[in-house]
N, CA, C and O atoms as a GROMACS GRO file, in nm:
protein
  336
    1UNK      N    1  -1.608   0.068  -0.756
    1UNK     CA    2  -1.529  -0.053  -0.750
    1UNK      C    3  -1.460  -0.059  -0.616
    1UNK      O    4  -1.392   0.038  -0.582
    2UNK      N    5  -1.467  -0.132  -0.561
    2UNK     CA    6  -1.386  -0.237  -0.415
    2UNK      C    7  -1.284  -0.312  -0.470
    2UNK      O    8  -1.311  -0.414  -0.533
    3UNK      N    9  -1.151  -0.266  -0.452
    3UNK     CA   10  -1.012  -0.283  -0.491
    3UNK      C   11  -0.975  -0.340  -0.343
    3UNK      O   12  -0.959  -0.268  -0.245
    4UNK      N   13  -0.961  -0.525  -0.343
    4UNK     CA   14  -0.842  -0.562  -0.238
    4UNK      C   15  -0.744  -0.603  -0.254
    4UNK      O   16  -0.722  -0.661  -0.360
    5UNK      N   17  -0.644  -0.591  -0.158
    5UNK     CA   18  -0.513  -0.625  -0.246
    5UNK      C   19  -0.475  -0.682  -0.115
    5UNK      O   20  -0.540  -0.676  -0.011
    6UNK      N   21  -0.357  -0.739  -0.134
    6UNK     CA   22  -0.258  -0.795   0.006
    6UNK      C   23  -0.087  -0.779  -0.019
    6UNK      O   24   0.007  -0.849   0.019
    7UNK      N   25  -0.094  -0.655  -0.102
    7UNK     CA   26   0.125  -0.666  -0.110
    7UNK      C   27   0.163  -0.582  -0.190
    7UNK      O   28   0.124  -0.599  -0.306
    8UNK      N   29   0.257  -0.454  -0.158
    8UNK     CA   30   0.329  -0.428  -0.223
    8UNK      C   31   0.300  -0.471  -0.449
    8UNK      O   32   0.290  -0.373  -0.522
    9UNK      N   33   0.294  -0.577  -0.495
    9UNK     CA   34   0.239  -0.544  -0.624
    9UNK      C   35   0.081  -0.486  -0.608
    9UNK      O   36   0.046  -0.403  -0.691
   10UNK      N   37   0.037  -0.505  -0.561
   10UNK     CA   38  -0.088  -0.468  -0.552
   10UNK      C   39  -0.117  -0.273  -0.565
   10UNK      O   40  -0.220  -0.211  -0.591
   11UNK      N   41   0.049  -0.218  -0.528
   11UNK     CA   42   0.008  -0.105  -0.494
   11UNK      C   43  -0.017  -0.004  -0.690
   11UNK      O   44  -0.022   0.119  -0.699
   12UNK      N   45  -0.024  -0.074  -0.782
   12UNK     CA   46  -0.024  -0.002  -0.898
   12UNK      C   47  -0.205   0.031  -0.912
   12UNK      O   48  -0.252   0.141  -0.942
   13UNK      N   49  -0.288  -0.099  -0.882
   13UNK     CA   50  -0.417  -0.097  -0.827
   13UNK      C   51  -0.472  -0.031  -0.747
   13UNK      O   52  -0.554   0.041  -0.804
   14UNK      N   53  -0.470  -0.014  -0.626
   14UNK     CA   54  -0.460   0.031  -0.502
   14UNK      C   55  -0.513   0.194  -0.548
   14UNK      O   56  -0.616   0.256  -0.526
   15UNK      N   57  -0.372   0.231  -0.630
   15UNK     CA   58  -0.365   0.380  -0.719
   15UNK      C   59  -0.470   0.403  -0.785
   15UNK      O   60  -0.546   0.499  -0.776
   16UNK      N   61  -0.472   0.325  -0.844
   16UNK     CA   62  -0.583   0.367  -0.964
   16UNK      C   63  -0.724   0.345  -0.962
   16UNK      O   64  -0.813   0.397  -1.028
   17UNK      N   65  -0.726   0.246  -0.865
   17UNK     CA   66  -0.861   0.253  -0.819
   17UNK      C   67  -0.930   0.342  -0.729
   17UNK      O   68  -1.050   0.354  -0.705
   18UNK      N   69  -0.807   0.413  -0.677
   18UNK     CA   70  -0.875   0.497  -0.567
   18UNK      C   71  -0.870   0.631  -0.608
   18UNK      O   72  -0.912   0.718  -0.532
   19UNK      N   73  -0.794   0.679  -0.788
   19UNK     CA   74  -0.830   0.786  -0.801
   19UNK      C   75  -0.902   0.783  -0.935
   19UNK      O   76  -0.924   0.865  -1.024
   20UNK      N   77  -0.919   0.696  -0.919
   20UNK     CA   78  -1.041   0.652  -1.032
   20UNK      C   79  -1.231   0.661  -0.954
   20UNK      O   80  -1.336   0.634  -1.012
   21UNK      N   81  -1.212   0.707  -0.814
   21UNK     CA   82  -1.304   0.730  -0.751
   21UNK      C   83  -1.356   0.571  -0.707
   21UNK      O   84  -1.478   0.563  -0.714
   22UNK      N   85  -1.301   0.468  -0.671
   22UNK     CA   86  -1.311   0.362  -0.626
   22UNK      C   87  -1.276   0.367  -0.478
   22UNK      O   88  -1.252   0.463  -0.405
   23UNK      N   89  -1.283   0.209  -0.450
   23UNK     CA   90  -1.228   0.253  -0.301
   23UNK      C   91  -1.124   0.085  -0.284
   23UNK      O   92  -1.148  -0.017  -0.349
   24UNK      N   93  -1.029   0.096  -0.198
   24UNK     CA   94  -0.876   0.031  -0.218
   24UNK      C   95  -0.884  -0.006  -0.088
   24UNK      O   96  -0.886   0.082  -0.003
   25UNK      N   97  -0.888  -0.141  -0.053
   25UNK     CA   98  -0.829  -0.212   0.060
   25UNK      C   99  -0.738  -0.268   0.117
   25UNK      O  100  -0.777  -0.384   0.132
   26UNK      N  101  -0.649  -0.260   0.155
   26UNK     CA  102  -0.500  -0.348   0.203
   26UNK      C  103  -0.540  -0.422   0.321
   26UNK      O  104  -0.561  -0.386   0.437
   27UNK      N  105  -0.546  -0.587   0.234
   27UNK     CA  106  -0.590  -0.702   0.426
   27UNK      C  107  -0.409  -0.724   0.401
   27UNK      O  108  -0.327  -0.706   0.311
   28UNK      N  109  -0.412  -0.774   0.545
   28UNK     CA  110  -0.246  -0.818   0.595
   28UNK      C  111  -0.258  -0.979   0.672
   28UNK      O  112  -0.365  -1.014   0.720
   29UNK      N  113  -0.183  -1.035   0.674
   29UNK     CA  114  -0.210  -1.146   0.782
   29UNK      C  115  -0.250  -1.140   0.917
   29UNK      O  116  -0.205  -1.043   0.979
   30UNK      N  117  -0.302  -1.197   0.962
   30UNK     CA  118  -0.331  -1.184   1.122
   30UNK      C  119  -0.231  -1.203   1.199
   30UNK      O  120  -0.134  -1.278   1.188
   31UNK      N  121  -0.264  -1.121   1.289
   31UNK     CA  122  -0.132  -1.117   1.400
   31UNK      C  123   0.030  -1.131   1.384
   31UNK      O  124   0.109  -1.178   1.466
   32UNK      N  125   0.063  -1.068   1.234
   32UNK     CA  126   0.105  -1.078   1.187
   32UNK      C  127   0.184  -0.941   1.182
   32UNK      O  128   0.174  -0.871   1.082
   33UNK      N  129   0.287  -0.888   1.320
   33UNK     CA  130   0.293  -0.720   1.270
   33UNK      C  131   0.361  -0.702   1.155
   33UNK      O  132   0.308  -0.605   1.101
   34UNK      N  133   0.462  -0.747   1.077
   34UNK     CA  134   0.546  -0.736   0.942
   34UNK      C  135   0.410  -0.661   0.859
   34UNK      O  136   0.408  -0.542   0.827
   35UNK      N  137   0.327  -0.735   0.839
   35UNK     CA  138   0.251  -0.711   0.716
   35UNK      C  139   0.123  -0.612   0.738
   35UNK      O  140   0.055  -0.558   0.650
   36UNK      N  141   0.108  -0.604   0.891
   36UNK     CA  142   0.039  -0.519   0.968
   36UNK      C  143   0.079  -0.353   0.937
   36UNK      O  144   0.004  -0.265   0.894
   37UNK      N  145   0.264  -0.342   0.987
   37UNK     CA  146   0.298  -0.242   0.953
   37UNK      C  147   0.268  -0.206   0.810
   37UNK      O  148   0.182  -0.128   0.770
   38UNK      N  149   0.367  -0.289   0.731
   38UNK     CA  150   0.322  -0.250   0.553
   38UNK      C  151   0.187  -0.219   0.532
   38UNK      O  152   0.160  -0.124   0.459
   39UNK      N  153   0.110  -0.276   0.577
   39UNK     CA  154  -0.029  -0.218   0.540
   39UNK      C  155  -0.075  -0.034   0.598
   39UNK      O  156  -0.127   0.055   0.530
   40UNK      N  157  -0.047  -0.031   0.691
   40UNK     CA  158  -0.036   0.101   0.788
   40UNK      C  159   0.018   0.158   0.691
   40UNK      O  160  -0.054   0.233   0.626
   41UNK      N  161   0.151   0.142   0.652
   41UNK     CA  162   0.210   0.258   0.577
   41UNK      C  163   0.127   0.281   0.437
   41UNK      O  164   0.125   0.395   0.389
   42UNK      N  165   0.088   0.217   0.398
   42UNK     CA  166   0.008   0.197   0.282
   42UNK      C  167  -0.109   0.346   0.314
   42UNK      O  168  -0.122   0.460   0.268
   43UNK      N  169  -0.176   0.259   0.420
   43UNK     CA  170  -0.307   0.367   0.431
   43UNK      C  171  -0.230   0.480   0.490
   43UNK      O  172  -0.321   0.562   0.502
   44UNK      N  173  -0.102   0.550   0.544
   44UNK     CA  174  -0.055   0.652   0.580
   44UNK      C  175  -0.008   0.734   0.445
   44UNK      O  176  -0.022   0.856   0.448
   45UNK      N  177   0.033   0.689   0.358
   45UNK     CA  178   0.073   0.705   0.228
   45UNK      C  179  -0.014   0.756   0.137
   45UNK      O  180   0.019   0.812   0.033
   46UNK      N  181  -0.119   0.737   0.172
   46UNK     CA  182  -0.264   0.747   0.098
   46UNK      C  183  -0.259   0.656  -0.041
   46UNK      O  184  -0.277   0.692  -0.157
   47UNK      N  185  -0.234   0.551   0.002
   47UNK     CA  186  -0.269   0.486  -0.128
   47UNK      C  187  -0.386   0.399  -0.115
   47UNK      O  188  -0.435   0.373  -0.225
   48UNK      N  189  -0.449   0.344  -0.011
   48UNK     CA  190  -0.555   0.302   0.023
   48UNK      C  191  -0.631   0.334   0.107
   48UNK      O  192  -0.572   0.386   0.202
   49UNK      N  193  -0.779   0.326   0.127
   49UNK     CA  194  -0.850   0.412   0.167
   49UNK      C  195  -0.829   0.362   0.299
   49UNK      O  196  -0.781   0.436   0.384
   50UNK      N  197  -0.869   0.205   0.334
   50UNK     CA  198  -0.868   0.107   0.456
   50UNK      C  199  -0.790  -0.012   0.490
   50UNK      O  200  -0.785  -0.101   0.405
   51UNK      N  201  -0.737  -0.027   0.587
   51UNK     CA  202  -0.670  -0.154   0.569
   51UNK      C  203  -0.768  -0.290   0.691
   51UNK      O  204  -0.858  -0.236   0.755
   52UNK      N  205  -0.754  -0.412   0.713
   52UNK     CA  206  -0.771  -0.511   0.716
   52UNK      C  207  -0.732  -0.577   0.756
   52UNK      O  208  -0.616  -0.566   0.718
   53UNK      N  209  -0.739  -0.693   0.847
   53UNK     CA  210  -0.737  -0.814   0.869
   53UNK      C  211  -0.751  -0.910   0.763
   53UNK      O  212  -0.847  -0.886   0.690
   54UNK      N  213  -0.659  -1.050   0.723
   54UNK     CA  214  -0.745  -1.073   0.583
   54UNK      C  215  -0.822  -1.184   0.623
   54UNK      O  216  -0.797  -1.294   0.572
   55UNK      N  217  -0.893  -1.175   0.688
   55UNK     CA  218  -0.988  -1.237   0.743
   55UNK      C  219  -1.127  -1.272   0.642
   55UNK      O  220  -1.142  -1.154   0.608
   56UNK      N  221  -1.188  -1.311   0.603
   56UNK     CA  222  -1.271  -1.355   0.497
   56UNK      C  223  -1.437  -1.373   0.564
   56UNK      O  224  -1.547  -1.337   0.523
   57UNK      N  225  -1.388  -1.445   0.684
   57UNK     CA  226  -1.509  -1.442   0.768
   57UNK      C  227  -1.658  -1.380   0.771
   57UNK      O  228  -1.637  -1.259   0.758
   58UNK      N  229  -1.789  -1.398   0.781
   58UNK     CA  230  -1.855  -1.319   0.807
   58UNK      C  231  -1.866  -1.226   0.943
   58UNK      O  232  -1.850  -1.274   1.055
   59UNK      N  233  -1.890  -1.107   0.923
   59UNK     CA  234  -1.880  -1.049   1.053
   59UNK      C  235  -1.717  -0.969   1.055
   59UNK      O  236  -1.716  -0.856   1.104
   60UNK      N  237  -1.659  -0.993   1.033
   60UNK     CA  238  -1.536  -0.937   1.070
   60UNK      C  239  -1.531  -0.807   0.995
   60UNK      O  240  -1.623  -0.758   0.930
   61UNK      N  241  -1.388  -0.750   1.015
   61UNK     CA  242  -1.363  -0.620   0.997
   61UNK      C  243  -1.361  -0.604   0.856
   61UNK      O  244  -1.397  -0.494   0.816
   62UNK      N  245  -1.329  -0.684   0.776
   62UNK     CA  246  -1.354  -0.690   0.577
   62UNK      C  247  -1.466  -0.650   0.548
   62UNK      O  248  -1.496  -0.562   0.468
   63UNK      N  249  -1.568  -0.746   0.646
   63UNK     CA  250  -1.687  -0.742   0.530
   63UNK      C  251  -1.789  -0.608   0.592
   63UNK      O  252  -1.867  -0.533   0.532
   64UNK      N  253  -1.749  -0.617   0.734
   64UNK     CA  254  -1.788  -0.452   0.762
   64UNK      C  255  -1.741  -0.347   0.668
   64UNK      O  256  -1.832  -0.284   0.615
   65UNK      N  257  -1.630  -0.318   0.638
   65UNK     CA  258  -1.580  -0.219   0.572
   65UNK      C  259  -1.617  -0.231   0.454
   65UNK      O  260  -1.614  -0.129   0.386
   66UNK      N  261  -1.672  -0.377   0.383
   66UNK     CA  262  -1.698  -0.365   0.266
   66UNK      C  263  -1.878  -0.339   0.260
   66UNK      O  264  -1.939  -0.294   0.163
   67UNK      N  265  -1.925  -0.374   0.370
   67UNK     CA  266  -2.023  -0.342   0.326
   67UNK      C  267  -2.114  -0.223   0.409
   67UNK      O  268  -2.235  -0.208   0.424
   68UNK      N  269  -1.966  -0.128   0.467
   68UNK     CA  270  -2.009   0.022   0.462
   68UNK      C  271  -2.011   0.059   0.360
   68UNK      O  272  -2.097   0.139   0.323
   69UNK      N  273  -1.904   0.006   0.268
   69UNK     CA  274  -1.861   0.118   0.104
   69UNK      C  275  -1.974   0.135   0.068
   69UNK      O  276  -2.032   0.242   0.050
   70UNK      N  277  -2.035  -0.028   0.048
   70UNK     CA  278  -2.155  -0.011  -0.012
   70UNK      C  279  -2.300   0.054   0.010
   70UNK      O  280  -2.394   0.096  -0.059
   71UNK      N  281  -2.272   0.042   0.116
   71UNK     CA  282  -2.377   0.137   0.170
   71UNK      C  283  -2.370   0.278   0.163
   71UNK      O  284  -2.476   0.338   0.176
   72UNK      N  285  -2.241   0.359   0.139
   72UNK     CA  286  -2.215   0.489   0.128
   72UNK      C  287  -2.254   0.489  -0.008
   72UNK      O  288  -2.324   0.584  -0.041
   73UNK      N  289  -2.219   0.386  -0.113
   73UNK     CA  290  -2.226   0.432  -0.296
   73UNK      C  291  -2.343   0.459  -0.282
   73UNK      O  292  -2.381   0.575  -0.299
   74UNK      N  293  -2.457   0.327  -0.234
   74UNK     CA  294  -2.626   0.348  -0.262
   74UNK      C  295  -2.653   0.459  -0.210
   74UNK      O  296  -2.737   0.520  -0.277
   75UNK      N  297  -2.607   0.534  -0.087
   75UNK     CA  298  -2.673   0.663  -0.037
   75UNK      C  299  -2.629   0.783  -0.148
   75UNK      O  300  -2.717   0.853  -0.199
   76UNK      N  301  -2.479   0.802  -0.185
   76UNK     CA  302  -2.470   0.891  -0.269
   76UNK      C  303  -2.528   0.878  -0.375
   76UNK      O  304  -2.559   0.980  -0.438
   77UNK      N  305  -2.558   0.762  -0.419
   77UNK     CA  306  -2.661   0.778  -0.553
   77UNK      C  307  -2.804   0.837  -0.507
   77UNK      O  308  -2.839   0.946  -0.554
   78UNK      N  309  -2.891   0.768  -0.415
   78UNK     CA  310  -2.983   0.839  -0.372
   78UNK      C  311  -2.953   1.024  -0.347
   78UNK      O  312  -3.054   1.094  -0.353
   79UNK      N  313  -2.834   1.085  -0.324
   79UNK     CA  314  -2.814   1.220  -0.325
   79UNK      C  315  -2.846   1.234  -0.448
   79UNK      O  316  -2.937   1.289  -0.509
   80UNK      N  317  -2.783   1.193  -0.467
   80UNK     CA  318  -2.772   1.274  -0.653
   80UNK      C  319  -2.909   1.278  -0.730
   80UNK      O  320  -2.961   1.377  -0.782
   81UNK      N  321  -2.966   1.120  -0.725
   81UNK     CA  322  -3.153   1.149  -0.794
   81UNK      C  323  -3.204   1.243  -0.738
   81UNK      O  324  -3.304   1.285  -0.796
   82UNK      N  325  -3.156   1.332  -0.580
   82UNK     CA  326  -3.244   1.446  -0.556
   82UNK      C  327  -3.227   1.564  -0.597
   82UNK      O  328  -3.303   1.654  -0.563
   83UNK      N  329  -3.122   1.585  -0.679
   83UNK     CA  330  -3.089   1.714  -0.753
   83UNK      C  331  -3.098   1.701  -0.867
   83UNK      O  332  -3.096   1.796  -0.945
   84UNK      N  333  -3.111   1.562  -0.908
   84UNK     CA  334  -3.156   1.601  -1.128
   84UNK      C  335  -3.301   1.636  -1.095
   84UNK      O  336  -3.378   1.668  -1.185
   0.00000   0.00000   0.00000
């Protein structure tokens, strides 16, 4: 699971998705340092894996990151069919 959030409530999620073996995103506003920092502390805190721009866009830094995750799940599954 790909957990995004954007605030402070978000952080009960954030938790549980990421030790639930998920992975937890914090986007912030653009150019925006207030929410820039909060997000930083977030991923310094370890409560989320990555943080964001909340940019929606194709191409940008979201959908990269989201669609490394995905690309890391499909490879670890391919690990794993090679050891059953």
């Amino acid at each position: 699971m790909i957990f995004i959030g954007d605030g402070e409530t978000d952080i009960p999620c954030f938790r549980l998705v990421k030790d639930q073996g998920g992975h937890s995103i914090a986007v912030y506003k653009p150019h925006t340092s207030k929410t820039r920092e909060a997000s930083k502390k977030l991923l310094k805190d370890g409560r989320v894996h990555f943080i964001a721009p909340a940019v929606y866009s194709a191409g940008g830094t979201l959908e990269r990151i989201v669609k490394a995750i995905v690309d890391k799940t499909a490879a670890d599954a391919r690990l794993l069919r090679l050891v059953d």
